[in-house]
C-alpha positions as MATLAB code, in Angstrom:
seq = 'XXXXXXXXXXXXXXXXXXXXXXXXXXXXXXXXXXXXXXXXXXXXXXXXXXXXXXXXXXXXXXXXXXXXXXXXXXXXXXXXXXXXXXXXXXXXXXXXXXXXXXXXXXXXXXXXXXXXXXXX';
ca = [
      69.699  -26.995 -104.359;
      67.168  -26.353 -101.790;
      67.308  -30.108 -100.595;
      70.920  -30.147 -100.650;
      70.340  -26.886  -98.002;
      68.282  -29.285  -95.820;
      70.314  -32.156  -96.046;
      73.008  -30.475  -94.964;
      71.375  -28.806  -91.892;
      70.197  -32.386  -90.925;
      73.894  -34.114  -91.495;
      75.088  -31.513  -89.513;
      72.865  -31.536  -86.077;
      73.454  -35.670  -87.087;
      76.949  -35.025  -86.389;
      77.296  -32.462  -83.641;
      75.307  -35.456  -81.843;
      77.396  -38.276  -83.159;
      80.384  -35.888  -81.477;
      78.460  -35.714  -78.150;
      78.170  -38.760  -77.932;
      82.072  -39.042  -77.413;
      82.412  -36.352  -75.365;
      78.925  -37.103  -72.822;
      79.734  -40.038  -71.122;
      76.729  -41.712  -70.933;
      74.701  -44.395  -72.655;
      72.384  -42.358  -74.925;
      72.849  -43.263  -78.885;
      74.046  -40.480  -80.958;
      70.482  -40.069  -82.683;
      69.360  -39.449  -79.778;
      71.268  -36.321  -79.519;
      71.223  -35.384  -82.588;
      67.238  -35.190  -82.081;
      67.561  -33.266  -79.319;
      70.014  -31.055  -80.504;
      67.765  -30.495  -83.878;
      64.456  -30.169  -81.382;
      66.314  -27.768  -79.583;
      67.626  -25.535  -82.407;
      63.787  -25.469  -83.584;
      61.969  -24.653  -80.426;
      64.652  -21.409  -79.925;
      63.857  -20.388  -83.978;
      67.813  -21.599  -84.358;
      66.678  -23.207  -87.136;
      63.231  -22.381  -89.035;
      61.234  -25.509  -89.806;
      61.143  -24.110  -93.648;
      64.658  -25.139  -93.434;
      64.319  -28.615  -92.900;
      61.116  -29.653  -93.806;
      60.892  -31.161  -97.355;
      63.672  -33.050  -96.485;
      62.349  -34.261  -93.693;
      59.000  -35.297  -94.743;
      61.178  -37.402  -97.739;
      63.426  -39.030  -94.411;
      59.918  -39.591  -92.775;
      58.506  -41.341  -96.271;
      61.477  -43.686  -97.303;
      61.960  -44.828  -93.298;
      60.445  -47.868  -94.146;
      63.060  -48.462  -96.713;
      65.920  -47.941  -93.774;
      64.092  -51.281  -91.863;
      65.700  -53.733  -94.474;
      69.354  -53.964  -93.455;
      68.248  -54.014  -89.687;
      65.884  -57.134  -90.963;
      68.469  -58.872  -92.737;
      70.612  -58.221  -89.630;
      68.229  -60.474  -87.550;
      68.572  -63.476  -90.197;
      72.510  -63.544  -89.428;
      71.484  -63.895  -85.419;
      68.727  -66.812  -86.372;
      71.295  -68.730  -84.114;
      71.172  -66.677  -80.855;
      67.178  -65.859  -81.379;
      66.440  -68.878  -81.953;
      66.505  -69.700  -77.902;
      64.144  -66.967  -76.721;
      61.627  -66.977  -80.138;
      58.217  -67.603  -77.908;
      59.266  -64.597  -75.340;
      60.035  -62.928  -78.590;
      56.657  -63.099  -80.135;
      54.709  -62.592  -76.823;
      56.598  -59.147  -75.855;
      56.683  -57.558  -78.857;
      53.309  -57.451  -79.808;
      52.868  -56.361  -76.544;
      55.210  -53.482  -76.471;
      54.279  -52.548  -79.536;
      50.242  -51.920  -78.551;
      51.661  -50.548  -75.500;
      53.844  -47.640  -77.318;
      50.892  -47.407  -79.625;
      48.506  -46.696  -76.925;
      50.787  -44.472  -74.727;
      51.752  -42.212  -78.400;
      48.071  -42.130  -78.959;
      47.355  -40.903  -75.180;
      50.438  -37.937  -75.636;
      49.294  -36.819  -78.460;
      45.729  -36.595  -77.685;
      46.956  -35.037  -74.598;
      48.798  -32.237  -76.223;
      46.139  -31.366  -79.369;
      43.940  -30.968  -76.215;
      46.252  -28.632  -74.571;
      47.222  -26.742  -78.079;
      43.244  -26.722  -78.597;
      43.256  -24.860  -74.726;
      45.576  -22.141  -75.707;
      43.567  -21.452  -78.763;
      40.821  -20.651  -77.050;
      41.921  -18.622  -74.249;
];
């Protein structure tokens, strides 16, 4: 039942953003807000992270598993890939060390800073 709780917390913040996305006019993806939205609601104690948590860790483990259709989306477009394949395998390799590198650099950045407040 507890999941089911959880769930439902998450479905909901999933569609008050889905909803602001109709009503914001601009070109941000409903996830987008509903991350926010959920960020938000944790950082003001909205929403306790005891409330969410198991059934976010299980989102965070089977994400993998949400890949696949995406994947077999990109075999129906073989025709319009196809055209730009080299550029393809150059840049993403690329972008991906880049977002790699610039994660690792944020997150070092703020274990340093959580580290400073410790101490003080």
């Amino acid at each position: 039942m507890k999941f089911l709780k959880q769930f439902g917390i998450i479905l909901g913040v999933t569609c008050i953003g889905e909803a602001c996305k109709h009503l914001i006019p601009l070109p941000v993806p409903a996830s987008i807000y509903g991350l926010v939205l959920l960020f938000a609601l944790l950082a003001f104690k909205v929403v306790r992270l005891e409330q969410v948590k198991e059934a976010g860790i299980f989102l965070i483990e089977i994400m993998p598993l949400m890949f696949i259709p995406a994947a077999a989306g990109l075999v129906d477009s073989w025709e319009q890939i196809r055209g730009i394949l080299l550029p393809l395998c150059v840049i993403v390799p690329f972008s991906t060390c880049f977002v790699m590198f610039a994660a690792g650099k944020v997150t070092d950045y703020m274990i340093e800073k959580k580290k400073g407040r410790r101490d003080e």
